[in-house]
C-alpha positions as CSV (number, residue, x, y, z in Angstrom):
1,X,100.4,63.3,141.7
2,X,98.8,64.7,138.9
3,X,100.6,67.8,138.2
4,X,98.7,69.2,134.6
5,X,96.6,67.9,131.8
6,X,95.8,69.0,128.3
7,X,92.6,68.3,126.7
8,X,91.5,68.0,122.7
9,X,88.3,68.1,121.7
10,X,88.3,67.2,118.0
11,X,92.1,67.0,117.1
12,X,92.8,64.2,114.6
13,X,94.6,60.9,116.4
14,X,98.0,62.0,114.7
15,X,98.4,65.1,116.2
16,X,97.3,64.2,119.3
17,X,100.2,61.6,119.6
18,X,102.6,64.7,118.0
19,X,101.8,66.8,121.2
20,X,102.0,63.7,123.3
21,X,105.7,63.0,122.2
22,X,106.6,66.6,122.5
23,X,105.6,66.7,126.0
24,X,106.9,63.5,126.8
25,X,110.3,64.7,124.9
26,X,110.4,68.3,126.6
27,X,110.6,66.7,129.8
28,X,112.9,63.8,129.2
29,X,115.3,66.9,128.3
30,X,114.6,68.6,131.1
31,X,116.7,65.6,132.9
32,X,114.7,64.3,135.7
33,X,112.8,61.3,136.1
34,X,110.5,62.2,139.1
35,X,107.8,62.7,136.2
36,X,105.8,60.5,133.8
37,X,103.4,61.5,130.7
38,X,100.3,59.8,130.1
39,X,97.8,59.6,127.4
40,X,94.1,59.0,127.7
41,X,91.5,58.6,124.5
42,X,87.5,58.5,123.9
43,X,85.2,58.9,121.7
44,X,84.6,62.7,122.5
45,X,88.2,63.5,123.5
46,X,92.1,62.8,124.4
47,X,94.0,63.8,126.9
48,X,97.4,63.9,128.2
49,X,98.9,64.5,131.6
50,X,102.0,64.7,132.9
51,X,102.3,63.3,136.8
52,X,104.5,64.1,139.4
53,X,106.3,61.1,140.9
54,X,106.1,60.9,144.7
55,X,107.9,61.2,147.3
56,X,110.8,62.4,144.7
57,X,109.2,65.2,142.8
58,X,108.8,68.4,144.6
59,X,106.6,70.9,142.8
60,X,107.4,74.1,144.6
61,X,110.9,73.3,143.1
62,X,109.6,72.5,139.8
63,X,106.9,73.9,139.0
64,X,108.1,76.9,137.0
65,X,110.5,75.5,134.9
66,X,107.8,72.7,134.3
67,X,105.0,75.0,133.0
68,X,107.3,76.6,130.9
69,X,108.4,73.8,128.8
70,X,105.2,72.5,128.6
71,X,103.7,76.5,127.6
72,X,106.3,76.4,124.9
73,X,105.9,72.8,123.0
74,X,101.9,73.3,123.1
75,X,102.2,77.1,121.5
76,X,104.9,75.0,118.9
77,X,102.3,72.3,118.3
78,X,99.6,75.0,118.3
79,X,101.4,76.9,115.6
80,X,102.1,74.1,113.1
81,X,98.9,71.9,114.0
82,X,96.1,74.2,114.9
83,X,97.0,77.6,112.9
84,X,95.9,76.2,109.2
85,X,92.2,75.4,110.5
86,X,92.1,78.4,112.7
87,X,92.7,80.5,109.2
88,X,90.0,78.8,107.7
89,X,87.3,79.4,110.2
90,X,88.1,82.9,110.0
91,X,88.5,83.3,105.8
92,X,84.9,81.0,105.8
93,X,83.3,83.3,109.0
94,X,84.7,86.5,108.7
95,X,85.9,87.2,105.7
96,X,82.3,85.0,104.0
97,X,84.1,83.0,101.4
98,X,81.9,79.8,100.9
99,X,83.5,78.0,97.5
100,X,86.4,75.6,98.7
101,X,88.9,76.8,95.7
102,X,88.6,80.0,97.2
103,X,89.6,79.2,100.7
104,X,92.3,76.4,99.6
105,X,93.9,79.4,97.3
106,X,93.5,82.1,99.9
107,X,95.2,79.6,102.5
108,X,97.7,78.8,100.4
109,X,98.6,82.6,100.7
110,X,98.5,82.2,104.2
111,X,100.6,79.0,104.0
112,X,103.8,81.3,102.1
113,X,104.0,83.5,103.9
114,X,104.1,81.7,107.5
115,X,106.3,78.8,106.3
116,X,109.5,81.2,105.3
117,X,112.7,79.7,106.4
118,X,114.9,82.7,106.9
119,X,115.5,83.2,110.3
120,X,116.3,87.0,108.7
121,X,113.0,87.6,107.2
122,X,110.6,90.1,108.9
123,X,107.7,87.4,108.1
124,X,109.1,84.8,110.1
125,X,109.6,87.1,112.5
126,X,106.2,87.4,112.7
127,X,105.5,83.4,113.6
128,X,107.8,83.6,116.4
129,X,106.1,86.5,118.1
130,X,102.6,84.1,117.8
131,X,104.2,81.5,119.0
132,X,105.6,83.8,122.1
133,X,102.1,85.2,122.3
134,X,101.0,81.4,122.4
135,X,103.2,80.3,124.8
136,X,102.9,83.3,127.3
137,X,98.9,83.1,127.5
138,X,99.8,79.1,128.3
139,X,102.0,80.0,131.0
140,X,100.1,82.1,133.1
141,X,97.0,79.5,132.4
142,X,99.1,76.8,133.6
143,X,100.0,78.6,136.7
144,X,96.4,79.2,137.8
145,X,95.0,75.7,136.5
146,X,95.6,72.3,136.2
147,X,93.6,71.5,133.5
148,X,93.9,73.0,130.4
149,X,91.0,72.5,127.6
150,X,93.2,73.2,124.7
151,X,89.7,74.4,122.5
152,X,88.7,76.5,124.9
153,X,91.9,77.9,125.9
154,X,92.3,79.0,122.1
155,X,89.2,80.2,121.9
156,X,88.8,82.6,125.2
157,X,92.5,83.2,125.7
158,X,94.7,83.7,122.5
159,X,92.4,86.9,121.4
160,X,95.3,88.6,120.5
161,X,96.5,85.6,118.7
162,X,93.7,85.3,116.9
163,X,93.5,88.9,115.7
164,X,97.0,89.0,114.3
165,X,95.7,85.2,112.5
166,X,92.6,87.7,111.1
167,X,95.6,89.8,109.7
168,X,97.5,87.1,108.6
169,X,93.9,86.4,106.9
170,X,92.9,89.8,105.5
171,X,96.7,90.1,103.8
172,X,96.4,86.8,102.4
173,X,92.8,87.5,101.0
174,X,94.4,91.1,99.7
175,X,97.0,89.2,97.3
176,X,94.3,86.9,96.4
177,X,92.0,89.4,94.8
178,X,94.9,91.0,93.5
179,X,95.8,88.2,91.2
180,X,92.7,87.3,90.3
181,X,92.4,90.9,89.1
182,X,95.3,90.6,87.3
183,X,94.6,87.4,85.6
184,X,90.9,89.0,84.6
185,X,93.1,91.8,82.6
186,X,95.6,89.2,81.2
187,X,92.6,87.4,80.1
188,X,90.8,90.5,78.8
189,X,94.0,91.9,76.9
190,X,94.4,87.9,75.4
191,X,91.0,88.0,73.6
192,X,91.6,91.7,72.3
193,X,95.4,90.4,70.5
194,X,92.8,87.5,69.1
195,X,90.6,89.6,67.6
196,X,93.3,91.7,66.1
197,X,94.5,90.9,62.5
198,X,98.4,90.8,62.6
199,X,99.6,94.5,61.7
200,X,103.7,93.4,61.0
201,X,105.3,90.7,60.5
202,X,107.8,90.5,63.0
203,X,109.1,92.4,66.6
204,X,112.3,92.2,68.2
205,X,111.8,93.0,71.9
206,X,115.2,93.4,73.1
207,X,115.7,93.5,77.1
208,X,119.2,95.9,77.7
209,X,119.0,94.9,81.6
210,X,116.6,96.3,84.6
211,X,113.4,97.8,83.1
212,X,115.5,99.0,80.1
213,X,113.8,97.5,76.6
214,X,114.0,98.4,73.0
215,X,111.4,97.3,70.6
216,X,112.5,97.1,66.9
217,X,110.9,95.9,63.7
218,X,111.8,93.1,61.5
219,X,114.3,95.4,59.7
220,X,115.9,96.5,63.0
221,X,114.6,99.9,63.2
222,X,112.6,101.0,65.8
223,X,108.8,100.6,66.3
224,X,107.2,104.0,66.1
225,X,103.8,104.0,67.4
226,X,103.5,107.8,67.7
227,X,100.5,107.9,64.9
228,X,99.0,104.9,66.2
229,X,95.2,105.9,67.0
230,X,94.5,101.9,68.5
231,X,97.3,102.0,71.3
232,X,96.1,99.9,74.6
233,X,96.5,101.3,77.8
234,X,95.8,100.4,80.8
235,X,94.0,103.6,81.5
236,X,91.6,102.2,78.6
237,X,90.7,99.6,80.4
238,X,90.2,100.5,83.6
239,X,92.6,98.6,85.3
240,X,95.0,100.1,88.2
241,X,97.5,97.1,87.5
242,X,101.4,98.1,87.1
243,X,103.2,95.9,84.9
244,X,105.3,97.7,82.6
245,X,101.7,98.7,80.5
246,X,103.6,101.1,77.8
247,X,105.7,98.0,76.6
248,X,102.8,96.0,76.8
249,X,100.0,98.5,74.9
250,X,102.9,99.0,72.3
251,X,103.1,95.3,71.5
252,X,99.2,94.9,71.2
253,X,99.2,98.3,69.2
254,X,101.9,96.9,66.4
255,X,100.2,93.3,66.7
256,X,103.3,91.8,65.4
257,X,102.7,87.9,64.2
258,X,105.9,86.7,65.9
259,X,108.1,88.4,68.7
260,X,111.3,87.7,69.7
261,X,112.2,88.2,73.3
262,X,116.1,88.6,74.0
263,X,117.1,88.5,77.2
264,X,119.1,86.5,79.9
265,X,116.5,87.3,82.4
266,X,113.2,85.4,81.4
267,X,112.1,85.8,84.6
268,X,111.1,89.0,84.8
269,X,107.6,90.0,85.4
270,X,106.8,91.9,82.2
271,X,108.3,89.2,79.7
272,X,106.3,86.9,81.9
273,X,103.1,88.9,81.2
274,X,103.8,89.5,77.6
275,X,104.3,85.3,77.4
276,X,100.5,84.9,78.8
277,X,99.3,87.2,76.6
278,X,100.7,86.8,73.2
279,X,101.0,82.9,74.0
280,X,102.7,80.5,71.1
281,X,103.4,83.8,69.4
282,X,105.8,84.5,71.7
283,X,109.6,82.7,71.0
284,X,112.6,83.3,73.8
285,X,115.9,84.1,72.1
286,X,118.3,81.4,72.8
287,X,121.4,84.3,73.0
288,X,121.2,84.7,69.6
289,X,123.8,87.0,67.3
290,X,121.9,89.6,67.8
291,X,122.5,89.1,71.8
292,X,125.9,88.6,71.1
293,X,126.7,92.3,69.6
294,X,124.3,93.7,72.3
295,X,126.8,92.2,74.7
296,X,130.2,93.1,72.8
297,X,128.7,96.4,73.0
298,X,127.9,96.5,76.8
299,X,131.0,95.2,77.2
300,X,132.7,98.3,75.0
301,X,130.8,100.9,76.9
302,X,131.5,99.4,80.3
303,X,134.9,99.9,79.0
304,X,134.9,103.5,77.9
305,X,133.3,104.3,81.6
């Protein structure tokens, strides 16, 4: 007795025997063996079915618990299998990107932010409501229908599914211009500190902690750039970009030859930025002495608190 099958059009051969397994696993947990899973291939499509066993398998018994499981590994498989190439359709269709580096960038956007791990972030959140929005829309199908052409069922009954995937899309595509934006101005601010001649010898860029810096000269004083008439900024260039742009248009003012960057944090954003843009003239202070009596001194007003 057949009791459902699920159809796929164009699915590659591997996950067609993924979903196949699922289904045949979902209901070997369910503990009964009144039903059997099936598999059936062509050249135009696959399909699997899952049969009732007679005279032991009573459907009005069954039924529910049946078409739940089976609603809840396809919106998994869905999710995991189907939800990359469904993003791409809609970056290439909607959204009109054509060149491939484009799309694979823009997906890779995509690809962060639904792959998070932490059960405690809001974005993964997010990929269990789609797949309870999945699973749902599968449910109610199942309990109308038999047959279930998985194409077709994505297409004309996961709308809602497909709109939050257009989100997903238009976010991803958001961060994307972003950053190519903001590598155009690191570029743009690269050549300008190549056409400069070098205007001192030497800066000390000296990160206290937080956004707290202090840039000082290659006697230790610090860098006035009060009378400076050639100081970058951001406004200058036209460019709505925040990344620390007064520490920044300061360095490219002075044009030192060589800075030294203290800190124990060389991850952070702006000492990132000022490594793209001043390149090998750039050197990372290896805790220095200098680093030393910055921390002795810390430490001493830590102490007087």
């Amino acid at each position: 007795m057949k009791l459902f099958a699920l159809t796929m059009m164009k699915s590659p051969d591997e996950a067609v025997h993924r979903l196949h397994k699922a289904v045949g696993e979902a209901i070997e947990r369910m503990g009964h063996d009144d039903m059997t899973v099936e598999l059936f291939g062509s050249e135009t499509c696959s399909v699997i079915q899952v049969n009732g066993v007679l005279p032991r398998f009573q459907l009005d018994k069954r039924a529910d618990a049946l078409y739940k499981k089976a609603a809840d590994v396809l919106a998994h498989w869905i999710v995991l299998e189907e939800e990359e190439r469904l993003i791409r359709s809609l970056v290439a269709k909607d959204f009109d990107y054509k060149e491939e580096d484009d799309i694979r960038s823009i997906l890779n956007y995509c690809r962060h932010m639904i792959q998070m791990e932490s059960a405690e972030d809001p974005l993964e959140q997010t990929t269990l409501r789609r797949k309870h929005k999945i699973a749902e829309a599968a449910y109610a199908y199942l309990q109308e229908q038999t047959e279930l052409n998985i194409d077709g069922f994505m297409r004309f009954r996961l709308s809602a599914y497909r709109e939050e995937l257009h989100d997903l899309a238009e976010y991803a595509i958001d961060e994307f211009l972003m950053d190519q934006q903001y590598q155009e101005f690191i570029s743009l601010l690269k050549y300008f500190v190549y056409i400069q001649e070098a205007k001192i010898p030497l800066a000390h860029l000296i990160h206290k902690g937080g956004n707290e810096f202090l840039l000082l000269n290659d006697r230790m004083e610090p860098i006035d750039t009060s009378g400076n008439e050639n100081t970058l900024t951001v406004e200058m260039l036209e460019r709505d970009i925040n990344f620390e742009d007064v520490i920044v248009s300061t360095l490219i003012s002075v044009s030192p030859q060589q800075i030294y960057i203290h800190t124990r944090d060389p991850e952070v954003q702006v000492i990132q930025t000022i490594t793209q843009i001043f390149e090998n003239r750039v050197q990372l202070c290896e805790y220095c002495r200098l680093c030393q009596t910055l921390d002795r001194s810390a430490a001493s007003d830590y102490n007087k608190g």
